[in-house]
C-alpha positions as CSV (number, residue, x, y, z in Angstrom):
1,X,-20.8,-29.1,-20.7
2,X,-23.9,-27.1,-22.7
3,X,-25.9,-27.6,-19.3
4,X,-23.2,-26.0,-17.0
5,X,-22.8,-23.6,-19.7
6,X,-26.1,-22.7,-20.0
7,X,-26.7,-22.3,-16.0
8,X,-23.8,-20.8,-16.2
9,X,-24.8,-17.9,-18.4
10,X,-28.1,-17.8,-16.3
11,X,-25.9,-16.8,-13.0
12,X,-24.0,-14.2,-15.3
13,X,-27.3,-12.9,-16.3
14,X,-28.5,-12.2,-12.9
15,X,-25.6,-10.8,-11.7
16,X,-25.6,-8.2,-14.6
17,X,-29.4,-7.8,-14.0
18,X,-29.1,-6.6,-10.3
19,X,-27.3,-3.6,-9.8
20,X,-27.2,-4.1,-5.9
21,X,-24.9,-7.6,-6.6
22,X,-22.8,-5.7,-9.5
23,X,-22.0,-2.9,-7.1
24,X,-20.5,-5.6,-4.5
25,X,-18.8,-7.1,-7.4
26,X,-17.3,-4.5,-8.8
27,X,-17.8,-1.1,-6.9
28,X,-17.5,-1.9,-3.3
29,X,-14.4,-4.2,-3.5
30,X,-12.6,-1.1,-5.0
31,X,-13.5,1.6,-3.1
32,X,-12.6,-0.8,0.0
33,X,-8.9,-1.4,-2.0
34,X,-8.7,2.6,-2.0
35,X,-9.6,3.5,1.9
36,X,-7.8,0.3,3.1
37,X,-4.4,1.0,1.4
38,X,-4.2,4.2,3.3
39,X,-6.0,3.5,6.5
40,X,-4.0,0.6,8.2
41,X,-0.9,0.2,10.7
42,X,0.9,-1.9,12.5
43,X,3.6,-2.4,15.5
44,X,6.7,-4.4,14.7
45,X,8.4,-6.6,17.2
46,X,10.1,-10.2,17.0
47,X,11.7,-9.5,13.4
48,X,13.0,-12.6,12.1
49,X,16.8,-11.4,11.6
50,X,19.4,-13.6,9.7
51,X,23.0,-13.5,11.0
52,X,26.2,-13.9,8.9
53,X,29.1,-13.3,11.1
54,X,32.6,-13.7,9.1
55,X,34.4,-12.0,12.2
56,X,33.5,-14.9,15.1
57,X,34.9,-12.5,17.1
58,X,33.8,-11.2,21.6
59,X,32.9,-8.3,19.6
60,X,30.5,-9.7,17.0
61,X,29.3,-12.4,19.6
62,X,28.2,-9.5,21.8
63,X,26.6,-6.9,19.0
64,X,24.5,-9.9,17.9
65,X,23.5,-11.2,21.4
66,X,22.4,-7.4,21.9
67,X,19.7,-7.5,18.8
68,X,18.5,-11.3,20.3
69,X,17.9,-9.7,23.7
70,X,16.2,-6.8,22.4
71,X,12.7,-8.0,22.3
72,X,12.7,-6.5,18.5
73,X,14.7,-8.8,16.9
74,X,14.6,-13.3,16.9
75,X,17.8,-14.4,15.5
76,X,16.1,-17.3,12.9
77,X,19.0,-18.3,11.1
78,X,22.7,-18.1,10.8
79,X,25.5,-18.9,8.6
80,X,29.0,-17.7,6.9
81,X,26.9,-17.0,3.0
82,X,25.6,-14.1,2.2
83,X,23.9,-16.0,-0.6
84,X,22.4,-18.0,2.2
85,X,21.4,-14.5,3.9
86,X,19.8,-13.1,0.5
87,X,18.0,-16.4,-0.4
88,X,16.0,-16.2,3.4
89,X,15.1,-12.4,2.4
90,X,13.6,-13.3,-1.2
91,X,11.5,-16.4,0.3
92,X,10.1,-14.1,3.2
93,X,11.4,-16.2,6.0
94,X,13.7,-13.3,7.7
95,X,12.7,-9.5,7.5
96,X,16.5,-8.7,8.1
97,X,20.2,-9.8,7.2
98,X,22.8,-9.1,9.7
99,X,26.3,-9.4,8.4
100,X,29.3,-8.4,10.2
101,X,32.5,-8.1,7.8
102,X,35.9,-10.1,8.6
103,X,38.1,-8.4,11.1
104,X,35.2,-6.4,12.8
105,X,36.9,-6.2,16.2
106,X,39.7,-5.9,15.0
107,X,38.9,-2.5,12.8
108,X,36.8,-1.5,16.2
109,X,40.3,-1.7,18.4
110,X,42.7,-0.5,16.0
111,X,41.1,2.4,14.0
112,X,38.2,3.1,16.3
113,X,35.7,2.5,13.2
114,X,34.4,-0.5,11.8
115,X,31.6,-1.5,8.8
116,X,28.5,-3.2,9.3
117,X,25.8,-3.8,6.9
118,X,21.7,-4.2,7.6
119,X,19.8,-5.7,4.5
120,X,16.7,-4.9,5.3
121,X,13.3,-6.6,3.2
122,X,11.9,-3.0,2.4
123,X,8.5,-4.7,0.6
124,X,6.9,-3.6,3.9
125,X,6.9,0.5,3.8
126,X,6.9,2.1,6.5
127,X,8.0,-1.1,8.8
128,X,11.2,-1.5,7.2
129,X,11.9,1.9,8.7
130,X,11.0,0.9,12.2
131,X,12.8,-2.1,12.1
132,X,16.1,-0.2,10.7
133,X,15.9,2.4,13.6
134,X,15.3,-0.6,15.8
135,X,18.6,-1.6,14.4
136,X,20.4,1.6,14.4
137,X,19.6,2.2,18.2
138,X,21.1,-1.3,19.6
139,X,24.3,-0.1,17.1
140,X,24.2,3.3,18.5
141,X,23.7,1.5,22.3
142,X,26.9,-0.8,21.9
143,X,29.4,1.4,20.4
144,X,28.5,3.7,23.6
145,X,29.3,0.7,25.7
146,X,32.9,0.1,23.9
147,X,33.2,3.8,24.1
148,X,32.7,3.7,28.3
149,X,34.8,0.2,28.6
150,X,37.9,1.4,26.2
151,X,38.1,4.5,26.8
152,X,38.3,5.4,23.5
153,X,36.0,6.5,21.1
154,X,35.3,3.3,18.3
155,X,32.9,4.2,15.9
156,X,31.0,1.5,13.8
157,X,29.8,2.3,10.2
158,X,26.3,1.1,9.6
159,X,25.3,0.9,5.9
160,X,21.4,-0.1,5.6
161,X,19.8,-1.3,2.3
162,X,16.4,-1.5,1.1
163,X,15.4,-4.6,-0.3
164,X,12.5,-5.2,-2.9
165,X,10.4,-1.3,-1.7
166,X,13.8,0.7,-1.8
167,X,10.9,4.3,-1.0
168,X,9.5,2.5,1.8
169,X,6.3,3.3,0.3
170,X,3.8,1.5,2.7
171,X,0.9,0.9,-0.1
172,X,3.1,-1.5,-1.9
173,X,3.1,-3.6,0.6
174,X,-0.8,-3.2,1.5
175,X,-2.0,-2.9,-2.3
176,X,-1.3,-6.8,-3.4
177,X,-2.4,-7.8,0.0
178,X,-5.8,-6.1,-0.5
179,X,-6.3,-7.2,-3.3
180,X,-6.3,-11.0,-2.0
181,X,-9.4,-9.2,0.1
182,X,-11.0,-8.9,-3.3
183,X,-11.1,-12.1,-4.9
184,X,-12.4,-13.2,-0.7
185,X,-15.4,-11.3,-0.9
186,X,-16.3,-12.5,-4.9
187,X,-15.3,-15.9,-3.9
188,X,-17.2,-16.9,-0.5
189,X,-19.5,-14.2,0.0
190,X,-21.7,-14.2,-3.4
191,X,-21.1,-18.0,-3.4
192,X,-22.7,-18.6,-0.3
193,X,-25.3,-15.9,-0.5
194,X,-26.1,-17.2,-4.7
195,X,-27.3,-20.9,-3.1
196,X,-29.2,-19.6,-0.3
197,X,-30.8,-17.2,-2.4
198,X,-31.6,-20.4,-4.5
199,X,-33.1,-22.4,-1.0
200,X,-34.8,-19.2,0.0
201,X,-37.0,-19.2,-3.9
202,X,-37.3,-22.5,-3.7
203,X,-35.8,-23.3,-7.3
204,X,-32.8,-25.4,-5.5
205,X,-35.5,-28.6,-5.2
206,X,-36.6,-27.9,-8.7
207,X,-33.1,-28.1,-9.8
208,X,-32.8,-31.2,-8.0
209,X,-35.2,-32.8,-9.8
210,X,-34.0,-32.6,-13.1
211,X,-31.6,-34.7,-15.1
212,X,-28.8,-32.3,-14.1
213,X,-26.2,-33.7,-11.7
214,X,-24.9,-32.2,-8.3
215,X,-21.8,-32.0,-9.8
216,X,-23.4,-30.2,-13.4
217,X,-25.3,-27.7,-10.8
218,X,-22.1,-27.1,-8.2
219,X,-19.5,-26.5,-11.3
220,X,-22.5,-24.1,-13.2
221,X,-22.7,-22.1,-10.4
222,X,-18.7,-21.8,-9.2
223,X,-17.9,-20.9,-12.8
224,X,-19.5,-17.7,-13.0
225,X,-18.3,-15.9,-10.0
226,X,-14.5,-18.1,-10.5
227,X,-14.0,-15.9,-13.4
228,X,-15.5,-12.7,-11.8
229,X,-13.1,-13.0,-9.0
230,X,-9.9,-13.1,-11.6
231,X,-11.6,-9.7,-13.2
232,X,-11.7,-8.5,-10.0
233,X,-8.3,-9.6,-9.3
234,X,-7.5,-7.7,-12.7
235,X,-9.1,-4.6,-11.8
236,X,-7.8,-3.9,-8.8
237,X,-4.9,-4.7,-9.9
238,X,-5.0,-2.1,-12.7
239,X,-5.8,0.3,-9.7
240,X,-3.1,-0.6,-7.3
241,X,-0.5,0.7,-10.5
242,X,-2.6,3.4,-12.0
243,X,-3.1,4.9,-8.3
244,X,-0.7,3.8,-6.0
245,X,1.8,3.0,-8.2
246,X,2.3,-1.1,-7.0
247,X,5.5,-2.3,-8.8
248,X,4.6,-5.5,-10.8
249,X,8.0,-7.2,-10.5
250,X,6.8,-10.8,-11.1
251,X,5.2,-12.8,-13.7
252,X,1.2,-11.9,-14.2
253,X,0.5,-15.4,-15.0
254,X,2.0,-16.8,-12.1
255,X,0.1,-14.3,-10.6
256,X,-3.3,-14.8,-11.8
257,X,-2.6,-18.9,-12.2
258,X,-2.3,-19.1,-8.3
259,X,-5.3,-16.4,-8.0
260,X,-7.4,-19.3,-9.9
261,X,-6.2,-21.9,-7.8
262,X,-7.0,-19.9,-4.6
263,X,-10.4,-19.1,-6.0
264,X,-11.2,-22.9,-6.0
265,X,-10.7,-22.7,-1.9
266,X,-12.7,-19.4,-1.5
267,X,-15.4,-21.1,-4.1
268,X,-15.6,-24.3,-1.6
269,X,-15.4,-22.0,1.3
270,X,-18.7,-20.3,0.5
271,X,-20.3,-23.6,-0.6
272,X,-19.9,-25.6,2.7
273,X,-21.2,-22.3,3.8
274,X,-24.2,-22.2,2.1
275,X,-24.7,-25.6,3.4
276,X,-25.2,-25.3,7.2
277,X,-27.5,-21.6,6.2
278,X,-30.8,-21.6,4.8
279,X,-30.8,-18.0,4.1
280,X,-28.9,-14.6,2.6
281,X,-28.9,-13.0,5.9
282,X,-27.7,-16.2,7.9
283,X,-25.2,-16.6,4.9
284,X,-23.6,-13.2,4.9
285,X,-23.5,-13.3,9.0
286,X,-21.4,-16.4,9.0
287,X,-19.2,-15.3,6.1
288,X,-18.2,-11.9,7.3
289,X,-17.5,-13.7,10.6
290,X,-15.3,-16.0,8.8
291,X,-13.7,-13.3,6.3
292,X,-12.8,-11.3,9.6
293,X,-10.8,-14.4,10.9
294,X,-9.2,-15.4,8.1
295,X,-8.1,-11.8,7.5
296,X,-6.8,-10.9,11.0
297,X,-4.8,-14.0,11.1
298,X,-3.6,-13.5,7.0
299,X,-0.7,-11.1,7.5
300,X,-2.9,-8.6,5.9
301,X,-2.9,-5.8,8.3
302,X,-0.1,-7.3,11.0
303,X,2.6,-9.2,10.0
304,X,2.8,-12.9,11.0
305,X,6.2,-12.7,12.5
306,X,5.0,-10.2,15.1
307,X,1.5,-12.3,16.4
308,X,1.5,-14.8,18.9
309,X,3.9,-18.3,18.7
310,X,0.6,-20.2,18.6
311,X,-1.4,-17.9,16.2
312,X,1.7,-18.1,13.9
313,X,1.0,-22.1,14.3
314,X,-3.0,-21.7,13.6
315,X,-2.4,-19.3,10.5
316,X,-0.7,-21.9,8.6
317,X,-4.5,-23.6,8.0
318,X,-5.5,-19.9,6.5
319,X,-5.5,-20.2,3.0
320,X,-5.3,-16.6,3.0
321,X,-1.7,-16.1,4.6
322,X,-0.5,-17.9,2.0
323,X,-2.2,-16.2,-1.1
324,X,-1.3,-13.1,0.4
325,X,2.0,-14.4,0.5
326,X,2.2,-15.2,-2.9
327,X,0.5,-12.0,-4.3
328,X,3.3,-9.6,-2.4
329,X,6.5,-12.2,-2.9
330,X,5.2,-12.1,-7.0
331,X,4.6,-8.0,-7.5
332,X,7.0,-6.9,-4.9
333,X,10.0,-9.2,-5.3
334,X,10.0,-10.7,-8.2
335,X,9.4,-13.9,-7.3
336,X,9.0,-17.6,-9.3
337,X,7.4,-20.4,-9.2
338,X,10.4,-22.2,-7.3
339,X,10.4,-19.4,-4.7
340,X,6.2,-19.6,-3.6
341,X,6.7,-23.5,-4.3
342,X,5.6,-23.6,-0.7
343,X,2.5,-21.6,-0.4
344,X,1.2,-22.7,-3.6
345,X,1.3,-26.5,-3.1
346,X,-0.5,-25.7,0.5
347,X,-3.1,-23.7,-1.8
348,X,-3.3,-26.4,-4.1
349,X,-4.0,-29.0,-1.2
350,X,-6.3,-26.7,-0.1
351,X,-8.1,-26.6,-2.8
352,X,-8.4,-30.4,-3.5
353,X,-9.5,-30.7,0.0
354,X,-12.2,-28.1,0.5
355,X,-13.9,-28.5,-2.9
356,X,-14.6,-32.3,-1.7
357,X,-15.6,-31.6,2.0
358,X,-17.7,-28.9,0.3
359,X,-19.8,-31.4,-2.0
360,X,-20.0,-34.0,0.2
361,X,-21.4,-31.9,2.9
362,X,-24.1,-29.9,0.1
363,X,-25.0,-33.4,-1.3
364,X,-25.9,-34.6,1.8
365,X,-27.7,-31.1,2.9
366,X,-29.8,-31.4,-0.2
367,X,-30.6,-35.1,-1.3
């Protein structure tokens, strides 16, 4: 422990002593958090939509068969519980409940006005919006039809709520996303670039020569820039509420326990990198090119329920989906451990698995 400890303080050192790797740690990451939370957008279709239909009625049958043929809405689960309906929305598997009241159709026929309620997950901004005028249109749409086949004039009552981002505010559903950009850039980038710098000086075969083991030399150097990604994480967390005013509905040290776990994956990320690289340049090539992948395909910018059926399937092996995941279901909801009990076991896997590819393959690089 005294040797990784005193590497350990050796890494801290140098990172204090060069302003150029302090900006990136600290300064870069931030401004990035601040330009990012106001710069991106996205397009909304396929909404996962959860039905609770206590009418079973022609009418009902129809009005939910018009939001599954829309092209804006995927019906992706159903059931008589609202409990059922609200449990989907808090663990992020619909975007939307549906629920059409008892005697629907038969409110529609005999007063010509009938309720119907939208639960909309509003942890998204701006997209909850789209996806409740989405709604309102295809309600709008099919009391016209009932209007022009009855001859009457029936009238449905749509009441909409907000879930979790009640103001739509669009940064509060960017902010603890960006954030999970952070701790990316601390965890892979300065690890991969800190070993090749190490090959490049050609202190990595000194090293090796010593009495210090792989594993002594691997943990020395993680440690360091595993606890600058969790100040990071702290940071620009303290900016996301001083600035944009991020809720923080959720526990900070469920927060900031899966944010260590994750930095485990980003750590082991950056050290198989530095493995097949033998210099800074190479390494910072291959981990922005890896960075941009993982965060396309994260449900940073787009949301995973509107890409591709089989980019939905390859996201699953991103380990950034599902910190990102965790980060928003945590400060925007208010979630526990039991509801990211899911993403955080895939994390922990994750982590178990990477870390061991990861020394394996720098063992071998450097015996």
């Amino acid at each position: 422990m005294r040797r990784i400890l005193f590497l350990a303080r050796a890494e801290v050192l140098h990172v204090v002593r060069d302003r150029a790797t302090l900006a990136q740690v600290l300064i870069v990451p931030i401004l990035q958090l601040l330009v990012l939370s106001n710069a991106a957008t996205f397009q909304i279709r396929d909404t996962p939509t959860y039905v609770v239909d206590l009418d079973l009625s022609t009418a009902s049958r129809r009005l939910i068969e018009r939001f599954a043929s829309s092209g804006h809405f995927r019906i992706a689960g159903r059931s008589a519980s609202a409990n059922l309906a609200d449990e989907a929305l808090l663990a992020g598997d619909v975007t939307m409940a549906l629920t059409i009241p008892h005697d629907f159709e038969a409110m529609l026929v005999g007063t010509g006005a009938a309720p119907l309620q939208l639960s909309v997950n509003a942890e998204k901004g701006s997209a909850a919006g789209i996806v409740q005028s989405y709604a309102a249109s295809i309600v709008s749409a099919y009391a016209a039809e009932l209007t022009a086949v009855r001859g009457g004039a029936p009238r449905i009552d749509l009441r909409m709520r907000s879930w979790y981002n009640p103001s739509l505010n669009y940064t509060h559903y960017m902010v603890p996303g960006i954030l999970v950009a952070l701790v990316t850039l601390i965890g892979t980038l300065l690890t991969a670039q800190n070993i090749a710098r190490e090959k490049e000086l050609g202190t990595l075969e000194q090293l090796n020569v010593t009495p210090i083991t792989r594993g002594q030399f691997i943990a020395a150097k993680l440690l360091p820039f595993w606890t600058l990604g969790l100040i990071d994480l702290a940071i620009g967390l303290l900016v996301g509420v001083v600035v944009f005013g991020v809720p923080v509905r959720g526990s900070l040290l469920l927060l900031f326990g899966a944010a260590a776990i994750y930095l485990v994956v980003a750590l082991a990320i950056g050290l198989w990198i530095s493995t097949i690289v033998e210099t800074q340049q190479q390494a910072m090539f291959v981990t922005f090119f890896v960075m941009n992948v993982y965060l396309l395909m994260s449900g940073l910018f787009t949301p995973i329920d509107s890409m591709a059926p089989w980019v939905q399937t390859v996201s699953l092996v991103n380990p950034v989906r599902h910190f990102v995941t965790i980060s928003r279901a945590v400060l925007v909801k208010g979630a526990g451990v039991r509801d990211i009990a899911q993403p955080l076991a895939t994390l922990v896997v994750f982590a178990v698995v990477t870390l061991t590819l990861a020394v394996r393959q720098y063992s071998k690089r450097t015996a």
